[in-house]
N, C-alpha and C positions, 0 to 999 in steps of 0.2 A: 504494500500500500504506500503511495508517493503523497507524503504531505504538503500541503499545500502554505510557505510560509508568510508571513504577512509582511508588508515594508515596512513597519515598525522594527519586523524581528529581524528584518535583514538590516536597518540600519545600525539597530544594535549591533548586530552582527561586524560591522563595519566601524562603526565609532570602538566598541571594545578593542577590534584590531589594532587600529591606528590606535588609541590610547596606550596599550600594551607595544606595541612598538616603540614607542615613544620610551616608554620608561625601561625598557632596554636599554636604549640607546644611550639615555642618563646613566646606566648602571655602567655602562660598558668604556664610554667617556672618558672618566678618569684614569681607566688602567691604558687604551691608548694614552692618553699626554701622559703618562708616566714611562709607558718605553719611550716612547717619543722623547722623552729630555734625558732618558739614559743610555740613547743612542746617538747623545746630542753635541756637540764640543760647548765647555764648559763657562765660552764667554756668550755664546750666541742664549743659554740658557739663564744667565745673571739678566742678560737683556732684556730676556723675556721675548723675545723671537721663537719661539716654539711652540707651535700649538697641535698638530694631528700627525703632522710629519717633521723627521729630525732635521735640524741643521746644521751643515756642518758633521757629516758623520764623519762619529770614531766612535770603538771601543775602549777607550782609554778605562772609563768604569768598571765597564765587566774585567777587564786584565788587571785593578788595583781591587775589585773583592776577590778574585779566583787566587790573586796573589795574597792574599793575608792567611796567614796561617789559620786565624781564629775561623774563618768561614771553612777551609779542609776539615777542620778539627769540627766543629757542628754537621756540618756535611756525612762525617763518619760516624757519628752517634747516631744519627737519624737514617743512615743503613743498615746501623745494629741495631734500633728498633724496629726497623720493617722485615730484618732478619729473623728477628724473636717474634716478634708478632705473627707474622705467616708462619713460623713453625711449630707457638703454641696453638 
């Protein structure tokens, strides 16, 4: 049986979409400009010239945390717990 739906239920339909769209986009937003400025050189981001895409790309970031000891060393506690964890 094919029901028959009304234009009320389809604009709902359509207003809920775009509404939920919408607040994705909001959710989603800040974790772009956040790689966005950490794939950024670090004068162009003081300036504030960076908003969805980087400027000035470098990795300079990710090579001064991959480089600190203290990130290897959290890094490895948290494969010993997913070690322990999946094997308890």
């Amino acid at each position: 049986m094919v029901e028959d739906r009304t234009i009320a239920y389809r604009l709902f339909l359509i207003g809920n979409n775009v509404f939920l769209s919408l607040l994705a986009l909001l959710c989603i937003f800040p974790l772009v400009h956040i790689f966005a400025i950490s794939l950024s050189d670090a004068a162009a981001v003081s300036a504030g010239m960076v908003k969805l895409w980087p400027v000035h790309f470098t990795m300079d970031s990710f090579n001064y945390v991959i480089s600190n000891k203290a990130f290897i060393t959290s890094f490895m506690v948290s494969l010993e717990r997913i070690a322990i964890g999946v094997t308890i």
